[in-house]
C-alpha positions as CSV (number, residue, x, y, z in Angstrom):
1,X,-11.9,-31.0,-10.1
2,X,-10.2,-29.6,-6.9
3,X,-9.5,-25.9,-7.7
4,X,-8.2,-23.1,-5.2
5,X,-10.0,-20.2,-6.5
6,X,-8.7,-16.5,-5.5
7,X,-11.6,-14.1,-5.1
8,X,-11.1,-10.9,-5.3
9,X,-14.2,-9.8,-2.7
10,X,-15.2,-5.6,-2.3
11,X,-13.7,-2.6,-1.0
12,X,-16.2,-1.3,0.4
13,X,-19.4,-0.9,-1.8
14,X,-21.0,-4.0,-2.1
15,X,-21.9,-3.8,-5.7
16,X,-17.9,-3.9,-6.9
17,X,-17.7,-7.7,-7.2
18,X,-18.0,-9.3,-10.7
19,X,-20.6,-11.8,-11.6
20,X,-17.9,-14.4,-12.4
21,X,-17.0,-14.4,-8.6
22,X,-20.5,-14.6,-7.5
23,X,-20.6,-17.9,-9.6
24,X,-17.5,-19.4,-7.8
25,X,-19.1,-18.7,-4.4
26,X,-22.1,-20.3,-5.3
27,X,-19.8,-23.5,-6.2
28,X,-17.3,-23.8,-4.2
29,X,-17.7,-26.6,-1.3
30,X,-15.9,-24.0,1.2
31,X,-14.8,-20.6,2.1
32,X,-11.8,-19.7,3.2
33,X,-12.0,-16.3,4.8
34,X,-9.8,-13.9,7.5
35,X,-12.6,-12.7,9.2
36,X,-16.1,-15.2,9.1
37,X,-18.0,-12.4,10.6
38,X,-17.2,-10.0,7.6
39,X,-17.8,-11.8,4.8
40,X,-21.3,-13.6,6.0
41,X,-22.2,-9.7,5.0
42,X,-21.1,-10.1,2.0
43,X,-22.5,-13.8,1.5
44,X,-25.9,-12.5,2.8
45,X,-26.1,-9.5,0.8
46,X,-25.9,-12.2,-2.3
47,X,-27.9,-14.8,-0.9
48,X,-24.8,-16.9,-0.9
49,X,-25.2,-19.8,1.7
50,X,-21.9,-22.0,2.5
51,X,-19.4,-23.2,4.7
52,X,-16.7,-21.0,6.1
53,X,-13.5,-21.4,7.6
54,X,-11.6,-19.0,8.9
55,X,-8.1,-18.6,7.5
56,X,-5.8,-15.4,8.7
57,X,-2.3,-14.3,10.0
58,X,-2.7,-16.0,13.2
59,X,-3.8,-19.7,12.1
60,X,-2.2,-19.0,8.4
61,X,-0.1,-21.9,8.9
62,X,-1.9,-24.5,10.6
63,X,-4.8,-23.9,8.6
64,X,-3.2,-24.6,5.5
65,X,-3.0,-28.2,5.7
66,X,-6.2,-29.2,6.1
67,X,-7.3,-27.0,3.5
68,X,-4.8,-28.6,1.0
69,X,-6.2,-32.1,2.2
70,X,-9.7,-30.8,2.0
71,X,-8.2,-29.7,-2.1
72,X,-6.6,-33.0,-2.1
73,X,-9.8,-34.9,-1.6
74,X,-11.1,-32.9,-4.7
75,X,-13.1,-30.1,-2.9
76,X,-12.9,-26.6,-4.5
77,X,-12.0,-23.9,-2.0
78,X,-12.8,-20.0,-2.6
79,X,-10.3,-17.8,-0.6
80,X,-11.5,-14.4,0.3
81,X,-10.4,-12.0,2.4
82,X,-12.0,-9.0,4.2
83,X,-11.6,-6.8,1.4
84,X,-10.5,-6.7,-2.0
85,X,-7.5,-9.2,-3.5
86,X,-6.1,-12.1,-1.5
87,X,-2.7,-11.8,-0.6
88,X,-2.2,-8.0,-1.5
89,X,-1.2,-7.2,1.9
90,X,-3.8,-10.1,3.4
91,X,-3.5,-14.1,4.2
92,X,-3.0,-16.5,1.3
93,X,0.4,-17.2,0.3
94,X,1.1,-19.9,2.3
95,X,-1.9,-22.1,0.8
96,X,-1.1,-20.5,-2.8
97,X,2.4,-21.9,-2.2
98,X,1.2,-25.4,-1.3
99,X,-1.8,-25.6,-3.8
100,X,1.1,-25.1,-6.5
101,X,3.9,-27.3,-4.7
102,X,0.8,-30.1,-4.5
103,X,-0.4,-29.6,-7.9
104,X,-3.4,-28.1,-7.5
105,X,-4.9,-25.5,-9.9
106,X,-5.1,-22.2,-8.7
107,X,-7.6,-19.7,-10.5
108,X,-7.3,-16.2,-10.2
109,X,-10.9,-14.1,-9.7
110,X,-9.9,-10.7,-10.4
111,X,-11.8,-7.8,-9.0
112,X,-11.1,-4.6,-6.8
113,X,-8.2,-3.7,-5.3
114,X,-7.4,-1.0,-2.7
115,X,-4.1,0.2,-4.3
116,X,-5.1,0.2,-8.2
117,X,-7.9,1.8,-7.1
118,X,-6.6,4.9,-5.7
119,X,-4.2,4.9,-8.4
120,X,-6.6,4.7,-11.0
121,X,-8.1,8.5,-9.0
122,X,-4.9,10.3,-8.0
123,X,-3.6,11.7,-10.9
124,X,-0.9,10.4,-10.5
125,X,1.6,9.3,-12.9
126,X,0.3,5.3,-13.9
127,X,3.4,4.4,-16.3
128,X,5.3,3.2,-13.1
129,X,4.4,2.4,-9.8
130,X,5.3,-0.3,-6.6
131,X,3.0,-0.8,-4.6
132,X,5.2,-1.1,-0.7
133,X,1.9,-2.3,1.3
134,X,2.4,-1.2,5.4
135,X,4.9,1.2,6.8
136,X,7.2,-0.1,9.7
137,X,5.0,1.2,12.5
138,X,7.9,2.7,14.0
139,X,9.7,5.5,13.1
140,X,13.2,4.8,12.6
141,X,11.9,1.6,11.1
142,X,9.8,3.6,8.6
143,X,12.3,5.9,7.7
144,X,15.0,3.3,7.2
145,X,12.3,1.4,4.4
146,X,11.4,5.3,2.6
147,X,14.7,6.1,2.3
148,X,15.6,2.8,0.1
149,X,12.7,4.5,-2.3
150,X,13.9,7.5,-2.4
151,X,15.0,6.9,-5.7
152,X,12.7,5.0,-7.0
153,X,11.4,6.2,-10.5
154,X,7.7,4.9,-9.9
155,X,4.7,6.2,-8.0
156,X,4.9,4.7,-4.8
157,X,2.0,2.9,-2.7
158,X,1.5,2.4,0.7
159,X,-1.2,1.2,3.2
160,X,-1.8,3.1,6.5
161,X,-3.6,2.9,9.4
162,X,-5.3,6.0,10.5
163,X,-3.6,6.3,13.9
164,X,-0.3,6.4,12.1
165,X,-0.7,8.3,8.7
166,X,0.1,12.0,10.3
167,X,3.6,10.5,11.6
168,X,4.2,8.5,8.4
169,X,3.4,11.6,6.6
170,X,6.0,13.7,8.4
171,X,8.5,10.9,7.6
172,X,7.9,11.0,4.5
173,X,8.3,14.8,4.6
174,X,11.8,14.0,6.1
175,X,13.2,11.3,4.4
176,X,11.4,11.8,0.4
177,X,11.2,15.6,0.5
178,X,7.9,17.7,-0.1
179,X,6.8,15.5,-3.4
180,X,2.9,15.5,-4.4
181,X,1.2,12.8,-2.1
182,X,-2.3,11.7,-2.4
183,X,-4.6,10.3,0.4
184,X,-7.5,7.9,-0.5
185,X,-9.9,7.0,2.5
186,X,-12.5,5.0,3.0
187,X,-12.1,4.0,-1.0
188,X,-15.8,3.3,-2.5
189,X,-17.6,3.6,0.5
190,X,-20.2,6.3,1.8
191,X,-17.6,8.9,3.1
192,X,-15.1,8.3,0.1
193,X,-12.5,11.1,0.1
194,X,-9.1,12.0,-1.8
195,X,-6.6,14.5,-0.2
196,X,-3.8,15.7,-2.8
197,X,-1.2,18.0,-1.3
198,X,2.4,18.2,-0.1
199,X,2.8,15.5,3.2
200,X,3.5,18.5,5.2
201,X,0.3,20.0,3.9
202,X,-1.5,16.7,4.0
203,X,-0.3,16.1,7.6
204,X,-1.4,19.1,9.1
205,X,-5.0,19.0,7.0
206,X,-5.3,15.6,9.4
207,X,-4.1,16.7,12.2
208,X,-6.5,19.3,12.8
209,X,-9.3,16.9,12.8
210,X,-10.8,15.3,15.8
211,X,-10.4,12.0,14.5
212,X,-9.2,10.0,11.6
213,X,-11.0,7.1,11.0
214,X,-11.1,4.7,8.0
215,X,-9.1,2.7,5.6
216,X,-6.0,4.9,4.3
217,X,-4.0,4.5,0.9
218,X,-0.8,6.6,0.6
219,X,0.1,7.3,-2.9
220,X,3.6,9.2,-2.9
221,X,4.9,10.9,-6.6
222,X,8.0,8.8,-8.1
223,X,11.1,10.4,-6.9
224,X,14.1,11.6,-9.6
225,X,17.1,9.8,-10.7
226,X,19.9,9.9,-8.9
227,X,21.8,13.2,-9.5
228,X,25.1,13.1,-11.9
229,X,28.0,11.7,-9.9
230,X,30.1,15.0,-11.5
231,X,27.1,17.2,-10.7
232,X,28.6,19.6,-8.2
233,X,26.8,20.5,-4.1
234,X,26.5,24.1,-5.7
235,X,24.8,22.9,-9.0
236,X,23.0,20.2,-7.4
237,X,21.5,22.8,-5.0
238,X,21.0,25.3,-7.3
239,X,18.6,22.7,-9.9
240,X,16.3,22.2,-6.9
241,X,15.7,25.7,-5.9
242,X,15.2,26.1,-9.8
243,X,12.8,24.0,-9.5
244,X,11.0,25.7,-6.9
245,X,12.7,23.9,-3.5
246,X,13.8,27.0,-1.0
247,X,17.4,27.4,-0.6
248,X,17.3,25.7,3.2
249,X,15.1,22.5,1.6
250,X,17.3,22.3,-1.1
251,X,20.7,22.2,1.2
252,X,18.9,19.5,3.3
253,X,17.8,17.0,0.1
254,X,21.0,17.8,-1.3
255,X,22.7,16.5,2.3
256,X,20.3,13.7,2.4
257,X,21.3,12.3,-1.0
258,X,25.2,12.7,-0.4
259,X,25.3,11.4,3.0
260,X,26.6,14.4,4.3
261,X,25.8,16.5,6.6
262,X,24.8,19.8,6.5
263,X,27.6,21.7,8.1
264,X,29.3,19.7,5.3
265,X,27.3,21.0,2.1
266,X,28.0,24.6,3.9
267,X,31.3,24.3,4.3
268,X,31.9,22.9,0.4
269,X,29.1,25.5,-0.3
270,X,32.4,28.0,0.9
271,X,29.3,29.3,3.4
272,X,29.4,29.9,7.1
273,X,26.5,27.6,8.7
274,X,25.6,29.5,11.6
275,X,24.6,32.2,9.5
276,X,21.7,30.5,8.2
């Protein structure tokens, strides 16, 4: 029976893929994988010998429709990707959306994941959390998309690459405030490490390495809920440094949140700016 299967694939260590997905490689008549080179590692690790065809962002589209004729013509199809679960933040939706629009069954092989499984290690609060996948990778970009989270009552999620995490770090700094952030790298593998600090903290911890390599997950604490509309600059100031914010941080969120600026909060503060 033609079935697109979705396989979730490894991390990192090669031993965090279920036997049920091992199976479906075995069976399937083809492999649909981003990168052909990567997961023939994975294949011969297993003993696993079939057909592959590559299928990632840049032939994403044309790609799919022979692989829904190849479905069509009752072939079973294993989608892959270089690590972890198709389509979280990798190729797939395009054939996912035409395998359902044609009829086809699509199966779900669930395994690891880079995001649940730094969240699952942060410490972290679990009850809530998005997962936001890549950053803009420019700043005003990046900036623009935190601060439409800076509300956001659940533990946010992020992927990074390692030549960007110290500047999305200091955005994040900017935009979300000095919140608990946790830094998984290189998740399962050899050199497996978690960071847990302040992004200020975490930012210059990195940046007085020589390098920063491997894959990055950004966890970021859930932010509050929106102050009380009646809850005055002066009260609203004075929570955050009871809560352990200094005075000048607490001025500056309080700004943020308002839309003001800070000779504004000053000025309703009854303070005089350059004094400070």
């Amino acid at each position: 029976m033609a079935t697109l299967y979705i396989v979730a694939t490894p991390v990192g260590n090669l031993e965090d893929i279920t036997l049920r997905a091992l199976r479906i490689l075995k069976e399937a008549d083809v492999i649909a994988c981003e990168d052909t080179r990567q997961t023939q590692k994975l294949l011969d690790h297993y003993g696993i010998h079939k057909p592959m065809v590559s299928y990632h962002d840049h032939n994403e589209q044309s790609r799919t429709a022979d692989l829904i004729e190849r479905l069509e013509s009752g072939k079973t199809i294993a989608l892959v990707t270089d690590a972890g679960t198709p389509l979280v933040s990798d190729p797939g939706y395009r054939i996912v959306h035409a395998a359902t629009a044609a009829g086809i069954a699509v199966v779900p092989i669930p395994g690891a994941s880079a995001a649940i499984t730094a969240l699952s290690a942060s410490g972290l609060p679990t009850d809530q959390f998005r997962f936001c996948g890549f950053l803009p990778p420019k700043s005003g970009q990046r900036r623009h998309a935190l601060e439409a989270l800076r509300t956001d009552p659940a533990t946010l999620i992020f992927y990074e690459a390692p030549h960007r995490i110290v500047e999305s770090l200091e955005d994040v700094a900017f935009v979300l405030g000095e919140r608990e952030c946790v830094i998984g790298r290189e998740l399962t593998k050899l050199h497996e490490e978690f960071l847990r600090g302040t992004p200020s903290r975490l930012a210059t911890t990195l940046r007085e390495r020589p390098s920063i390599k491997g894959e990055i997950t950004l966890l970021v604490a859930k932010g509050e809920a929106p102050a009380p509309v009646d809850e005055s600059l002066a009260s609203a100031v004075e929570r955050l440094m009871a809560e352990g914010v200094a005075r000048m941080d607490a001025i500056k969120q309080v700004a943020r949140a308002r839309g003001l600026g800070k000779r504004d909060v000053y000025r309703q503060l009854g303070e005089d700016h350059e004094s400070h």
